[in-house]
C-alpha positions in Angstrom: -25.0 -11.2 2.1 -21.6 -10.4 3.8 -21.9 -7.5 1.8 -24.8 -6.2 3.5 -23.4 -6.9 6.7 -20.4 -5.1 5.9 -22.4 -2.0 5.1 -24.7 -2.3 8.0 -21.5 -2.3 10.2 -19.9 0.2 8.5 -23.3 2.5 9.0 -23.3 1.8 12.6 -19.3 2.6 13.0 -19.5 5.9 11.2 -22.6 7.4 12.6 -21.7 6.0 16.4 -20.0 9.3 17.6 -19.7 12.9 15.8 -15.8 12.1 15.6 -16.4 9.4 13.5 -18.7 11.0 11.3 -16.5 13.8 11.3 -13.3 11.5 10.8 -14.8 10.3 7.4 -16.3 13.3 6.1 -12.7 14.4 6.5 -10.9 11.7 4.9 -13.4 11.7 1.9 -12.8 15.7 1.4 -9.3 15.0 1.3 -9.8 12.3 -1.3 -12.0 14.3 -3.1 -10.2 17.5 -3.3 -6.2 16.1 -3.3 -7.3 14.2 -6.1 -8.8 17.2 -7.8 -5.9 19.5 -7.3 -3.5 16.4 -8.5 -5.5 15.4 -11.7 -4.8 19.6 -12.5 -1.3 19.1 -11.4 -1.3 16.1 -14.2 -3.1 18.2 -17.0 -0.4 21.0 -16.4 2.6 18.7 -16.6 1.6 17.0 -19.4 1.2 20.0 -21.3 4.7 20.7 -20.2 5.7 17.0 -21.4 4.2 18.3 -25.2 6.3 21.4 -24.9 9.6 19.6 -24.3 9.1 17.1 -26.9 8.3 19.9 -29.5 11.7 21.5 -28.1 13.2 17.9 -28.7 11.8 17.6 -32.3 12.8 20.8 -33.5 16.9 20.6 -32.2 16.9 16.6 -33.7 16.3 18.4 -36.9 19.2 20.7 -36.6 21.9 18.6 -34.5 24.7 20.9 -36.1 23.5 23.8 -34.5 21.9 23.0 -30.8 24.6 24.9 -28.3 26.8 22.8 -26.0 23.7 22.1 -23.1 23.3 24.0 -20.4 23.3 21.0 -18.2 26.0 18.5 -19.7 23.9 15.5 -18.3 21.1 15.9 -19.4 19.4 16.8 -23.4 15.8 17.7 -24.0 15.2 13.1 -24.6 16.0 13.0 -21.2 14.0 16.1 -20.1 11.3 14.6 -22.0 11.8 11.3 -20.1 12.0 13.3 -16.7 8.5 14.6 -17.0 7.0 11.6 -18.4 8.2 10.4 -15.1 6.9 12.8 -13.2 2.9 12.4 -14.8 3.3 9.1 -14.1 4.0 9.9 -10.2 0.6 12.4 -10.0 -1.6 9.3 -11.4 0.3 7.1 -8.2 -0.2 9.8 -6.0 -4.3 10.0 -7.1 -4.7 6.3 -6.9 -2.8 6.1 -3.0 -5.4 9.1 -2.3 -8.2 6.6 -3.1 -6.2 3.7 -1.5 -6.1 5.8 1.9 -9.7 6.7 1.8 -10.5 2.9 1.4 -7.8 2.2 4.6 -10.0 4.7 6.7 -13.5 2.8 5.6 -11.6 -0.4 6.7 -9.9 0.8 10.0 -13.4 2.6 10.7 -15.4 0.0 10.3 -13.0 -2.8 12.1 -12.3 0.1 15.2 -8.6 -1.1 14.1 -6.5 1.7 16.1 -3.8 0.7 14.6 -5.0 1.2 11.4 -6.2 4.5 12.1 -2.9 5.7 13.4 -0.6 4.3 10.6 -3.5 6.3 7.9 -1.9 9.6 10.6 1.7 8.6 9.4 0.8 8.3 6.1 -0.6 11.6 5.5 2.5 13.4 7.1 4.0 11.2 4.1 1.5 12.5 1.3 2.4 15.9 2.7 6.1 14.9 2.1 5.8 13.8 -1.3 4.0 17.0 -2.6 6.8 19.3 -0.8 9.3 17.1 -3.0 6.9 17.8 -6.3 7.0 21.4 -5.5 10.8 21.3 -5.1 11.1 18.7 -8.7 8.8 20.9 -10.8 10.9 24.1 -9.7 13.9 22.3 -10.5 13.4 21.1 -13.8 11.2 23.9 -14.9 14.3 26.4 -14.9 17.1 24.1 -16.1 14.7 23.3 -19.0 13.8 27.2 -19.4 17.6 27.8 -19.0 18.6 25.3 -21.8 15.4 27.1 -23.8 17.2 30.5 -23.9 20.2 29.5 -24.5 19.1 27.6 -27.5 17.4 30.4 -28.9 20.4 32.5 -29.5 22.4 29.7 -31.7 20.2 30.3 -34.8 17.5 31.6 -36.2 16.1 28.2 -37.2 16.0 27.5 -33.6 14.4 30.7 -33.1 11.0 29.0 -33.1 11.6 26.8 -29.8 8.5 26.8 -27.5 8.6 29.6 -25.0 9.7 29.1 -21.6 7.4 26.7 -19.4 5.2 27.9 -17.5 5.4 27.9 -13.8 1.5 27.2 -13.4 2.0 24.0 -12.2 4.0 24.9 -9.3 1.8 27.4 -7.7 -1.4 24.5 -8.1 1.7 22.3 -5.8 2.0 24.8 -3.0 -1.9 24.8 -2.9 -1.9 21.4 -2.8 0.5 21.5 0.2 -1.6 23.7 1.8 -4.4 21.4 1.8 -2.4 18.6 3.2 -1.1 20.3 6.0 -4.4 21.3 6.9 -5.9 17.7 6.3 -2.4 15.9 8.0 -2.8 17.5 10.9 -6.9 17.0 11.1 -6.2 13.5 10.4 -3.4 13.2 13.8 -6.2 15.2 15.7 -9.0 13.3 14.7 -6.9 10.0 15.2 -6.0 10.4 18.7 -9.6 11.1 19.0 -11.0 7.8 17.9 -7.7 6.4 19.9 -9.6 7.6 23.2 -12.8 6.3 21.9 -12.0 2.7 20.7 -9.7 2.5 23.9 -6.3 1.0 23.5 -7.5 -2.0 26.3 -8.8 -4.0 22.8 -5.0 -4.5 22.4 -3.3 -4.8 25.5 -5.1 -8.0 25.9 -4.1 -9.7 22.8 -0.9 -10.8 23.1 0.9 -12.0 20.2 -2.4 -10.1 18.5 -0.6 -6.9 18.8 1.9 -8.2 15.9 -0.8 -9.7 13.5 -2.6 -6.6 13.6 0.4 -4.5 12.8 2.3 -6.6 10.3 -1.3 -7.5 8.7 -1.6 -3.2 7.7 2.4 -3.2 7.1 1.3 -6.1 4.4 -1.6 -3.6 3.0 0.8 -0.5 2.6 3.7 -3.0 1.3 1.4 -4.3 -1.8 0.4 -0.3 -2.9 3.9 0.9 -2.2 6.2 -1.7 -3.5 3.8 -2.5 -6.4 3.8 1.4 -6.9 7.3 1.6 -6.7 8.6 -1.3 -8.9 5.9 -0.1 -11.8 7.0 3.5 -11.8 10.6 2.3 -11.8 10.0 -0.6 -14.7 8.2 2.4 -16.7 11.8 4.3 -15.9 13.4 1.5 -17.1 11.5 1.2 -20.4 11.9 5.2 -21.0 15.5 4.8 -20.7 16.2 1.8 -22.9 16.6 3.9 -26.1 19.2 5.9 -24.2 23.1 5.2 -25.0 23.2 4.4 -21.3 24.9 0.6 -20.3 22.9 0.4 -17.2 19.5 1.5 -18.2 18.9 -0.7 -21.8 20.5 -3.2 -19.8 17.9 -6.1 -21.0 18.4 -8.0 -18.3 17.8 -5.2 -15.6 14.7 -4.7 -16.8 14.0 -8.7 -17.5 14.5 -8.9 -13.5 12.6 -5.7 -12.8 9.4 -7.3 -14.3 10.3 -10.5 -12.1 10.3 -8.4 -9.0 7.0 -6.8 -9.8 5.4 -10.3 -10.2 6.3 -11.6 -6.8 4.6 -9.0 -4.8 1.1 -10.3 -5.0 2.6 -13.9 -3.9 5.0 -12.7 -1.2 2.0 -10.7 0.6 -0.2 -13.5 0.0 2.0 -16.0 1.4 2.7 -13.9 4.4 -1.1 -12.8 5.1 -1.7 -17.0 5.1 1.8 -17.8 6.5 0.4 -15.7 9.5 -3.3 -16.6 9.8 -2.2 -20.6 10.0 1.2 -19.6 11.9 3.0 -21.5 9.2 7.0 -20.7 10.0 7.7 -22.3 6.1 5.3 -19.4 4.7 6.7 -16.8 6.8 10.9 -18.0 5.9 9.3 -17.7 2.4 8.2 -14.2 3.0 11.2 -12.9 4.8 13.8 -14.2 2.0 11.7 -12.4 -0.4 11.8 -9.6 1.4 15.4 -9.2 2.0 15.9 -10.1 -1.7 13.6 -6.9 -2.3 15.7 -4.6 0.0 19.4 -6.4 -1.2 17.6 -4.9 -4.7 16.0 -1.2 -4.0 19.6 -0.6 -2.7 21.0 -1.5 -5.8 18.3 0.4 -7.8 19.2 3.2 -5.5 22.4 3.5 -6.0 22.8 2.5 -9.4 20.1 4.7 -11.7 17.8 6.6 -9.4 20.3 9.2 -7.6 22.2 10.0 -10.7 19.2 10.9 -12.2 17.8 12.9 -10.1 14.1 11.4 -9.2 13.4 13.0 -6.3 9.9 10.5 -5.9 11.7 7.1 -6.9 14.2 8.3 -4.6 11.1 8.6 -1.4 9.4 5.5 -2.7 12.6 3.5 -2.8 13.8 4.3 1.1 9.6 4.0 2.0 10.0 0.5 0.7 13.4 -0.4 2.3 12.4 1.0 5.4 8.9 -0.8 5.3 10.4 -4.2 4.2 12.5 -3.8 7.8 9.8 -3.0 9.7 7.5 -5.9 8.1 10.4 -8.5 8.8 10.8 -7.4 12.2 7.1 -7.5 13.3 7.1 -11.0 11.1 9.6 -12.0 14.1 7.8 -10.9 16.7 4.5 -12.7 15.2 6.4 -15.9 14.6 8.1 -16.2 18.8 4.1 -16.3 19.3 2.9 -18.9 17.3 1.1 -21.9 18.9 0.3 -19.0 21.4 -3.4 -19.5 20.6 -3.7 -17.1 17.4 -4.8 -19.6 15.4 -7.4 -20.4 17.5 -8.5 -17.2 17.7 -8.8 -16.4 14.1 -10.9 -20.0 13.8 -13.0 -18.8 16.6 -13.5 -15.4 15.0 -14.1 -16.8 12.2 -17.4 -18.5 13.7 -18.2 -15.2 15.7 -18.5 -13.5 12.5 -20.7 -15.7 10.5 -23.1 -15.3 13.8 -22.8 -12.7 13.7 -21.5 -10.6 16.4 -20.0 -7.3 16.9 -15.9 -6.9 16.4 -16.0 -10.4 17.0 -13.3 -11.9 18.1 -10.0 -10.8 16.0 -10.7 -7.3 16.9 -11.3 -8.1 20.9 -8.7 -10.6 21.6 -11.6 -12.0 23.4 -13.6 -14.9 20.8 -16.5 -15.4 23.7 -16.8 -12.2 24.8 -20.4 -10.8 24.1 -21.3 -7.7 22.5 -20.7 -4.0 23.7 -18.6 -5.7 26.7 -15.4 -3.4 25.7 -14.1 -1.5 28.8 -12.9 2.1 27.9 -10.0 3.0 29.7 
């Protein structure tokens, strides 16, 4: 039932204008196509990723005559290791495509503006991510190709070392930054479109609203982008355990790695409630955790990501440290306006909903208002 309700809604959002028909069609080609282009970025890379560990195979079999490295930090394990990385990043990168198409269904169908104008900021992010994989590939490709040659001349039993990678896989990255420039800056356009249309008067005239609304999406990009983040880095972790390194087969690094990713789910949850019932206890909860995940992503930071050179760990960490800010600051905000009346409100919508209403009234600000009474400024 609330099911068909949601689609009914959803029908009558994206078909009320030709910006929002043209706003989804948009961010469904983007989806569709970014996706594409990254699932062939994947295919490429992890034919790479065979490569290097037939390099790897071949030189463990004659130790005594690989050539002092070409780069002193690093050996074909760890270049094996790197693009294992890397494949793992192009499956996050495919699954936050699908995650922002859902965000657009959801800010569409709510007429959230904030929502649609975070999505904006997020797409000038995607765009930043595939410059850095364009910049990583190129990287890595030539010190690998570098290392190649120079192990070819050693010995004639290493005369049978892949040939140099192929740089495929970096010209499919420039297209793919192509097509998120061109869809980044449809998706500002089109935002400030449905900006005009929603009006922004459906927020001026919440209040303490304005907070929930924001720190409610911060919560939604925090659970894909921590989660994302502490997963790729525990898979780092695991890659690196078999490595004569002190801080990366630390056990207990990775013991408390997996204990960070399990409080994610609980420290949105707790804050998504500790905000709906303007519980202070909920949101103290929520803002030690926090802090205890930024004290952490700094130490991650400086400890193994920079000297290894992971370009996207690197993003992802400062994403999350600079979203764990912004989500405690708004938290603030939120709490100095409890007993304002939000609860009330979200009880109130609550009841609007089930009778089914229009935005009812968490998206007005207004739980009595009737239907189609929005002024457009």
């Amino acid at each position: 039932m609330k099911f068909n309700k949601f689609r009914e809604r959803l029908y009558k959002r994206v078909t009320e204008s030709r910006w929002t028909m043209l706003y989804i069609i948009i961010a469904a080609l983007q989806m569709i196509i970014a996706i594409g282009l990254e699932a062939a970025i994947f295919s490429l890379n992890s034919k790479i990723t065979n490569q290097i560990e037939i390099a790897k195979n071949i030189t463990d079999n004659h130790p005594e005559l690989q050539v002092a490295l070409a780069n002193p930090d690093y050996d074909y394990e760890k270049y094996l290791q790197q693009f294992q990385s890397i494949t793992h990043s192009n499956i996050w990168f495919m699954v936050f495509q699908a995650f922002v198409f859902l965000l657009s269904l959801i800010g569409l169908s709510s007429q959230n503006t904030i929502e649609i104008i975070v999505i904006g900021i997020i797409n000038i992010l995607l765009l930043l991510f595939a410059l850095i994989q364009v910049f990583q590939s190129t990287k890595w490709i030539n010190r690998i190709n570098e290392q190649l040659d120079k192990d070819r001349t050693v010995s004639p039993a290493l005369a049978n070392l892949p040939d140099n990678l192929p740089k495929t896989v970096i010209k499919v990255e420039v297209v793919l930054v192509l097509v998120l420039l061109v869809f980044a800056i449809a998706s500002v356009y089109l935002g400030y479109r449905l900006y005009r249309q929603f009006g922004w008067n459906i927020y001026k005239k919440i209040g303490a609203n304005i907070q929930m609304q924001i720190f409610i999406m911060l919560l939604k990009l925090m659970f894909l982008l921590l989660m994302s983040f502490q997963i790729l880095n525990l898979v780092f972790l695991f890659q690196n355990k078999n490595i004569k390194d002190s801080d990366t087969s630390n056990a207990s690094t990775i013991i408390f790695q997996i204990v960070m990713v399990s409080v994610i789910v609980p420290m949105v949850v707790i804050a998504w409630w500790g905000v709906r019932r303007e519980n202070i206890l909920a949101m103290f909860v929520f803002a030690l955790i926090a802090l205890t995940t930024i004290v952490y992503f700094i130490y991650v930071l400086a400890r193994f990501i920079i000297s290894r050179d992971e370009n996207i760990l690197t993003l992802l960490d400062i994403l999350g440290i600079a979203l764990c800010i912004a989500s405690m600051s708004v938290a603030y905000m939120a709490v100095r306006n409890f007993d304002g009346g939000l609860k009330d409100l979200f009880d109130k919508s609550n009841v609007t909903q089930n009778q089914g209403l229009d935005l009812g009234g968490l998206e007005s600000g207004q739980p009595n208002r009737k239907p189609n009474n929005v002024i457009i400024d």
